[in-house]
Residue, then its C-alpha position, 0 to 999 in steps of 0.5 A: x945829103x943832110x944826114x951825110x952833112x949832120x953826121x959830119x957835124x956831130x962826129x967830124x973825126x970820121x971824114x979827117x981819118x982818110x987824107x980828105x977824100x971822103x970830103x972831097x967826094x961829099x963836096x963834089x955831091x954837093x956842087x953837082x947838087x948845086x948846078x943841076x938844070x932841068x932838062x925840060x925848058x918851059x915855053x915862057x923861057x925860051x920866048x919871054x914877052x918884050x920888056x919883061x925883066x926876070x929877077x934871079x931867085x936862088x933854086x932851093x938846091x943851090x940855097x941848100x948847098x950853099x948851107x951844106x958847104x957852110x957847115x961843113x967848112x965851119x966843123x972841119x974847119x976853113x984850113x982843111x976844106x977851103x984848098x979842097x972847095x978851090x980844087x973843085x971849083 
């Protein structure tokens, strides 16, 4: 995914050419990217001690997703990918 997202960066004229699909397919790599789950659940999920508060912290798959939509909409522009990130989501 980086290379794919660094290559756009670089030459952003390669995914403009096919009416946005390319970029759709990319975003849609990106969102799944973003949502997988681990199918194993640990035992101290499942059963958490009384009183005990977990503070959400960010996996690094959604952190990196996150920054790849950020610099794809920044080199491609907000106008091109903004209708298909609202599509997706």
């Amino acid at each position: 995914m980086e290379f794919i997202v660094t290559l756009i960066e670089r030459i952003p004229s390669i995914v403009k050419k096919d009416n946005n699909e390319t970029i759709k397919s990319i975003l849609e790599l990106v969102f799944k990217l973003m949502i997988d789950i681990d199918e194993e659940i640990d035992a101290d999920w499942l059963c958490p001690k009384a009183g005990y508060c977990v503070e959400e912290e960010e996996e690094d798959n959604v952190k990196f997703g996150q920054t790849c939509v950020d610099r794809l909409v920044s080199c491609i522009g907000e106008d091109t990918m903004l209708p298909l990130i609202g599509q997706l989501v």
